[in-house]
DSSP file (Angstrom, degrees, kcal/mol; ACC not computed):
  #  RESIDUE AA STRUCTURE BP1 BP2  ACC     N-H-->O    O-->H-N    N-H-->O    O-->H-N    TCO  KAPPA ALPHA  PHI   PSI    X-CA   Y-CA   Z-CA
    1    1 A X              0   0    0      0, 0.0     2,-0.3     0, 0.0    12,-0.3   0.000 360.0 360.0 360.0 139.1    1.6   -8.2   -2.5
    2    2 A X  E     -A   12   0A   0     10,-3.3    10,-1.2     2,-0.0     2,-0.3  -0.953 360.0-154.0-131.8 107.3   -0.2  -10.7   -0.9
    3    3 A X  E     -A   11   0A   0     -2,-0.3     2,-0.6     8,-0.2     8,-0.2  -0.575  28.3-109.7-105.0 149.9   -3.8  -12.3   -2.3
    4    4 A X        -     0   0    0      6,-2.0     3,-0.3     3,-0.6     5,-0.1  -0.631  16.6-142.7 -75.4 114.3   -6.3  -13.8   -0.1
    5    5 A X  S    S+     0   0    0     -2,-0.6     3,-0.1     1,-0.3    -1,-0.1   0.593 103.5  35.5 -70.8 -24.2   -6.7  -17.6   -0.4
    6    6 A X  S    S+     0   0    0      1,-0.2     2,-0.3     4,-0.1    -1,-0.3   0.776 122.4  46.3 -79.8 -33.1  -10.4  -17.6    0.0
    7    7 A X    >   -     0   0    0     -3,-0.3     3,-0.9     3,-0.2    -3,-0.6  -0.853  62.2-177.1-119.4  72.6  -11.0  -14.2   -1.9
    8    8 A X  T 3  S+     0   0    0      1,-0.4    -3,-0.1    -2,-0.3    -1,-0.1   0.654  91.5  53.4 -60.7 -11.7   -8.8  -14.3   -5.4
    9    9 A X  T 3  S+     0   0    0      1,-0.1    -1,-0.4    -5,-0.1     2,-0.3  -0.208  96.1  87.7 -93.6  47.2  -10.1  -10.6   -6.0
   10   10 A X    <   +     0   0    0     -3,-0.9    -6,-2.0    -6,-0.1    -3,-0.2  -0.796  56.2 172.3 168.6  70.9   -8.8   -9.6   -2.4
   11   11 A X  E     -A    3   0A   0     -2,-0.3     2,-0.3    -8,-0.2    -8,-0.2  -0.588  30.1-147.4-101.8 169.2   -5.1   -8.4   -2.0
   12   12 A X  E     -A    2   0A   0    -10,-1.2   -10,-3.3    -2,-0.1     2,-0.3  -0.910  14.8-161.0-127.9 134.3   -2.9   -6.9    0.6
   13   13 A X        -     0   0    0     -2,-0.3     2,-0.4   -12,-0.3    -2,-0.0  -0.856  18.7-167.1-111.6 134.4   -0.3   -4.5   -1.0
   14   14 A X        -     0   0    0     -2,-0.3     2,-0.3     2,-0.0    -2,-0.0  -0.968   9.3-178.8-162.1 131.9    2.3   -4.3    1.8
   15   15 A X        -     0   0    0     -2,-0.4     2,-0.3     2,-0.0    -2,-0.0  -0.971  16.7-140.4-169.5 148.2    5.3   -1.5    1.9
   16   16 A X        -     0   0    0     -2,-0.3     2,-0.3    38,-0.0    -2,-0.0  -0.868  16.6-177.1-110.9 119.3    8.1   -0.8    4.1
   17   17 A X        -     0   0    0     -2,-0.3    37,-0.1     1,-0.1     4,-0.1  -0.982  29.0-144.5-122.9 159.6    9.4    2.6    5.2
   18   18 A X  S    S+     0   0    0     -2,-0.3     2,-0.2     2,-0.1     3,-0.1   0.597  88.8   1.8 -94.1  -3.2   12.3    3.5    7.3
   19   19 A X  S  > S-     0   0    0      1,-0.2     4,-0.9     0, 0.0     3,-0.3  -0.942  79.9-103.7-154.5 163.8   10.3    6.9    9.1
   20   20 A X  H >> S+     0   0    0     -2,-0.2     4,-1.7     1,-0.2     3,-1.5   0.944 120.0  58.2 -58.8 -43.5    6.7    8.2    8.6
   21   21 A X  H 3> S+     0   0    0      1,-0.3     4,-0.7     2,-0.2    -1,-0.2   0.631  97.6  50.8 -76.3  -5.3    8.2   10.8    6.6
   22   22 A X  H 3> S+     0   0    0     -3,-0.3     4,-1.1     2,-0.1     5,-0.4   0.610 110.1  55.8 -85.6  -9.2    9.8    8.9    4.2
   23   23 A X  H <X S+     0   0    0     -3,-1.5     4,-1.0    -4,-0.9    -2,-0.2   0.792 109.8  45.8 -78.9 -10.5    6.3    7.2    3.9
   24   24 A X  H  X S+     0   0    0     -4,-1.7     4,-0.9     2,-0.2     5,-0.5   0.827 108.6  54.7 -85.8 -76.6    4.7   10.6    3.2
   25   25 A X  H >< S+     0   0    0     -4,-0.7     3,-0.9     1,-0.3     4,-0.3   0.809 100.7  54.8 -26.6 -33.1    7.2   11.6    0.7
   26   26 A X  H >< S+     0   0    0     -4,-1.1     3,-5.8     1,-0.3    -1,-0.3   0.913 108.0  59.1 -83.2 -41.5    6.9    8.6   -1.6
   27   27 A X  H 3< S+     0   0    0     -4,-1.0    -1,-0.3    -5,-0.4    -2,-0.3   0.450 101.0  50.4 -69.0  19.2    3.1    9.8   -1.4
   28   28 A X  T << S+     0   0    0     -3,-0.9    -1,-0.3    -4,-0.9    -2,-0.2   0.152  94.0 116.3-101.2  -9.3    3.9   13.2   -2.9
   29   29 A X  S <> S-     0   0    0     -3,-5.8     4,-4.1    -5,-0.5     5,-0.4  -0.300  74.1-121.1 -96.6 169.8    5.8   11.5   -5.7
   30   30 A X  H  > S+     0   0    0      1,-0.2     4,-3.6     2,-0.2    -1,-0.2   0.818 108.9  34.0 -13.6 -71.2    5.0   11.5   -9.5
   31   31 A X  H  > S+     0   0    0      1,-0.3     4,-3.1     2,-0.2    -1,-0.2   0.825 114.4  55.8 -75.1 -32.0    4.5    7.6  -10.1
   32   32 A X  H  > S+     0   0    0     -6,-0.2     4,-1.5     2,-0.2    -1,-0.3   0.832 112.3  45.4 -66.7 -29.5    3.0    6.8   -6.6
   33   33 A X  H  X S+     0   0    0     -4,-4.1     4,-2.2     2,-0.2    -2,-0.2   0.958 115.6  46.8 -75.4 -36.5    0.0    9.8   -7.5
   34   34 A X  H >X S+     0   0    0     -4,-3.6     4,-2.6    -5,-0.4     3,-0.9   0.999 113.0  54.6 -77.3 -42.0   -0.4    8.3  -11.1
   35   35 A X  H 3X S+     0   0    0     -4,-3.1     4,-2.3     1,-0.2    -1,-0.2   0.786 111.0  42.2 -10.7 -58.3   -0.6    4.8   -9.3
   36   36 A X  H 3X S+     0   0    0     -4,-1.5     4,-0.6     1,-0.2    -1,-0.2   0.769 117.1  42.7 -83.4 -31.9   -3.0    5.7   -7.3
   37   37 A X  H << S+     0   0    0     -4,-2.2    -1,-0.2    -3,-0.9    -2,-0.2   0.740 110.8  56.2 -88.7  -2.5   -5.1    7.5   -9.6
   38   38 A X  H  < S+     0   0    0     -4,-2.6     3,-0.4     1,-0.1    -2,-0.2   0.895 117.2  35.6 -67.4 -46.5   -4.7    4.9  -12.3
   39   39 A X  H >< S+     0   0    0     -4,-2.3     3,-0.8     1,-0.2     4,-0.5   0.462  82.5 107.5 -93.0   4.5   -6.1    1.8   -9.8
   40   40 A X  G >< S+     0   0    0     -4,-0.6     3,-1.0     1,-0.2    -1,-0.2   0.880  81.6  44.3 -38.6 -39.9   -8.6    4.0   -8.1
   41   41 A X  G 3  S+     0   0    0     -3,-0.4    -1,-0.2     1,-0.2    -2,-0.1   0.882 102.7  68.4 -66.1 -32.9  -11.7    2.0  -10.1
   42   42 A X  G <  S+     0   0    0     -3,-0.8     2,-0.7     1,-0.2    -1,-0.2   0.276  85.0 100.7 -96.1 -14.1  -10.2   -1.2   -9.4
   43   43 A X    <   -     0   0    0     -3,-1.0    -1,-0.2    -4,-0.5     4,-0.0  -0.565  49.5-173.6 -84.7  44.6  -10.9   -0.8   -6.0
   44   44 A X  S    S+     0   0    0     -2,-0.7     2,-0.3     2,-0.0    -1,-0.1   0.269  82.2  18.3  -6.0 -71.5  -14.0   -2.3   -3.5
   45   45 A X  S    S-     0   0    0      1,-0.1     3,-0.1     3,-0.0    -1,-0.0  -0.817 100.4 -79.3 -75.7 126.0  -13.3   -0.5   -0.9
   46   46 A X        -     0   0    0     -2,-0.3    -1,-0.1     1,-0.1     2,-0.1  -0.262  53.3-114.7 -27.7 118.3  -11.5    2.5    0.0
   47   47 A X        -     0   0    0     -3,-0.0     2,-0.5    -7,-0.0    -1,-0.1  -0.285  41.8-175.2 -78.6 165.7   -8.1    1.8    0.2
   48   48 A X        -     0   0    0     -3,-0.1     2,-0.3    -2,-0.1    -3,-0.0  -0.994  17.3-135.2-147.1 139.0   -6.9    2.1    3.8
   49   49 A X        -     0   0    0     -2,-0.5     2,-0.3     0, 0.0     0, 0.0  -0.692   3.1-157.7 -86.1 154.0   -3.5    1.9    5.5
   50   50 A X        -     0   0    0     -2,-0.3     2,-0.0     2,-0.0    -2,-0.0  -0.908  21.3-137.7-135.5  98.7   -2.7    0.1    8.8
   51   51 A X        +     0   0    0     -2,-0.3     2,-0.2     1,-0.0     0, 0.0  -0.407  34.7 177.3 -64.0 149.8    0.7    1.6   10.5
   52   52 A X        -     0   0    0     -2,-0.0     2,-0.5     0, 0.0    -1,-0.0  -0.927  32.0-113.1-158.3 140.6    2.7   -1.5   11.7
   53   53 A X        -     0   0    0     -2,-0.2     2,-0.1     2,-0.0    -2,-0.0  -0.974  29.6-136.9 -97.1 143.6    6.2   -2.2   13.5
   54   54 A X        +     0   0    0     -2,-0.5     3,-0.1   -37,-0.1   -38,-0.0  -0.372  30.3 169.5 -60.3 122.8    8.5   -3.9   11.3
   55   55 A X        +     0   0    0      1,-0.4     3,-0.3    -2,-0.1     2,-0.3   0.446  45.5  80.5-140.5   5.6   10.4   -6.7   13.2
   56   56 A X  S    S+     0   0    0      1,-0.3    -1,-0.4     2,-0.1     2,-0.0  -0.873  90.3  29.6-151.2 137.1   12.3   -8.9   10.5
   57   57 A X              0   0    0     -2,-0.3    -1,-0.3    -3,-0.1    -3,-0.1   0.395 360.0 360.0 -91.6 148.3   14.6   -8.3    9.3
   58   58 A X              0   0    0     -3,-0.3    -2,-0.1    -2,-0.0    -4,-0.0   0.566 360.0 360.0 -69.6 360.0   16.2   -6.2   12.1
């Protein structure tokens, strides 16, 4: 997790998967759905994803 140095309400939540389909799969499971519905209020904005390649460590 990563918070914004101007913006102390303002994080980046940041996660690594090794295929899209293991990133879909952790979003079918239990603790990632109560997660999500737990911090839904918490929220400003809609949360949103931005797909990325991973380049350290190889």
């Amino acid at each position: 997790m990563l918070q914004a140095p101007d913006d102390p309400a303002r994080f980046i939540l940041y996660e690594a998967y090794a295929s899209p389909a293991d990133a879909t799969a952790h979003k079918e499971t239990a603790h990632y759905l109560a997660w999500r519905e737990a911090v839904g209020g918490m929220m400003a904005e809609p949360r949103r994803g931005e797909p990325m390649n991973g380049l350290l460590p190889a």
